[in-house]
Phi, psi and omega in degrees: 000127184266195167321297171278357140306304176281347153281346184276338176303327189255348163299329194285163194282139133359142177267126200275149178301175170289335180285308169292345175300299200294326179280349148327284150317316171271329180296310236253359172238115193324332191247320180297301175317290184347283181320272171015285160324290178336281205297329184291343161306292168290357192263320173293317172298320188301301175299326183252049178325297186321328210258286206270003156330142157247350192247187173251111172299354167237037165283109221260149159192086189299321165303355210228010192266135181076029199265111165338138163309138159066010177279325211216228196242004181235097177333290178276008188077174185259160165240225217275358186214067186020041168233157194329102186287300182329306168290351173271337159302309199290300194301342162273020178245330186310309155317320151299307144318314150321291164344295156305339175271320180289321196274312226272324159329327183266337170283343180263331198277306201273328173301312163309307171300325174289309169317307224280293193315306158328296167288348240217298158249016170064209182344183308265325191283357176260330185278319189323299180279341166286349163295291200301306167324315165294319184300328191283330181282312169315341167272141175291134205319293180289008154272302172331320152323283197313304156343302174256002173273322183308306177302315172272000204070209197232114171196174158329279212289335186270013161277314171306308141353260168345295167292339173287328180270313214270355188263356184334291191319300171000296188267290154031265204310283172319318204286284232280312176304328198276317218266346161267355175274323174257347183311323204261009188279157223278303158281330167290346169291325200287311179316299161321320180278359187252355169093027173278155185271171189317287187310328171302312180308328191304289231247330191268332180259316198269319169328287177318328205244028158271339214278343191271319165286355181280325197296310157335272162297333179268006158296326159314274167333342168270359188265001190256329189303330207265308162325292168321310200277357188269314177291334187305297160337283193332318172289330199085040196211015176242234166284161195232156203285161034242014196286158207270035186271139165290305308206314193272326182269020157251338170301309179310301230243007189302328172319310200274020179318306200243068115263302169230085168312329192260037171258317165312303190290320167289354152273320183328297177276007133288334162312291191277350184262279175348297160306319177289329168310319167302329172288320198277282183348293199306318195281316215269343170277302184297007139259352172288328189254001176253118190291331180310325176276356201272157170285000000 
């Protein structure tokens, strides 16, 4: 190699990781920031609730109920039992959030781990479990819900369960399609010949390069998590009063739609701006980690 050669070798720029690639990829696209902003919104309102709370949300001022937005001391108005809608938004995305980390954690722990197993060793334990995985599809997602928070009862945390056991098969189905499309790949034969065990191949090799349709869907899972829990609420079969769920304050309050619109309407639209961040993120990462979709 002469001299110039050896300089353009120390000169040429680094090869960027696949992670700074992707991130690359997601700045150049318009909807995916967009999510993006959303959720680092709610997510910043959820840590500093406290701070930026200005009432106690469940603080009654009963002379004050039902009082129009931008009327008073209270911005966002009151709802049917004076108490602060504003403050009861910002403590209802912290709850949303919480909602989205506990159901879709608990749907990546067991669906990756169950999936891994499936696909990875197949026959009988694969038919075992994908039967069961069927039993579970057969039902409608929110019937399926209902079912299981009706067994453990009506509460916060056993909705967040619920939703978390029902997205499971889901995560199953991705995890087992990915882990079979790579078990037979070319390193992992080397690995195997090299004497690594079942867990190294499972989670250590094969697992990481699975990572791009799981990230997906559970970006997805947290706008559907949140959503379910907002309907669950609705039934009353989700968080129960006096708690600050948009889902339980679109219920409470339904009666008042033409009297007082924005106690309804303003969690409605914390609901639906939550989701959508989550959607958009989500449509903008499957097109960044799926090459099919790519430009």
């Amino acid at each position: 190699m002469n001299s110039t050669e050896t300089l353009n070798t120390i000169n040429a720029p680094a090869a960027e990781s696949p992670l700074a690639e992707h991130w690359h990829q997601l700045k150049r696209s318009k909807t995916a920031m967009a999510g993006l902003i959303i959720i680092l919104a709610f997510i910043l309102i959820a840590v500093f609730a406290p701070l930026l709370a200005p009432m106690d949300p469940v603080a009654q001022n009963i002379e004050m109920r039902k009082t129009a937005p931008f009327v008073s001391e209270y911005i966002l108005g009151t709802d049917d039992l004076g108490r602060d809608m504003l403050s009861r938004l910002i403590y209802g995305a912290r709850i949303s959030m919480t909602i989205g980390v506990i159901a879709v954690g608990i749907a990546l722990f067991f669906g990756i781990l169950i999936g891994v197993i499936s696909g990875y060793y197949g026959g009988m334990v694969d038919k075992v479990i994908q039967r069961l995985v069927d039993i579970m599809l057969a039902f409608p997602y929110i019937l399926l819900t209902i079912v299981i928070v009706a067994v453990l009862g009506p509460s916060l945390t056993n909705a967040m369960v619920a939703i978390g056991i029902s997205q499971i098969p889901r995560y199953i189905r991705i995890v087992r399609a990915s882990v079979m499309a790579e078990k037979e790949s070319d390193y992992v034969m080397a690995e195997r010949a090299l004497g690594a065990s079942d867990f190294e191949l499972m989670f250590l090799s094969i697992l990481p390069n699975c990572l791009a349709p799981i990230s997906v869907q559970a970006t997805l899972g947290f706008g559907s998590a949140i959503l379910e829990s907002a309907g669950l609420s609705f039934l009353g079969l989700g968080a129960q009063p006096p708690t600050p769920e948009w889902g339980l304050m679109i219920a409470s309050s339904k009666e008042f739609v033409t009297s007082a619109w924005w106690i309804v309407t303003l969690p409605g639209i914390a609901t639906l701006l939550a989701v959508l961040g989550f959607n958009l993120l989500g449509d903008g990462l499957r097109d960044i980690l799926d090459p099919r979709l790519r430009d």
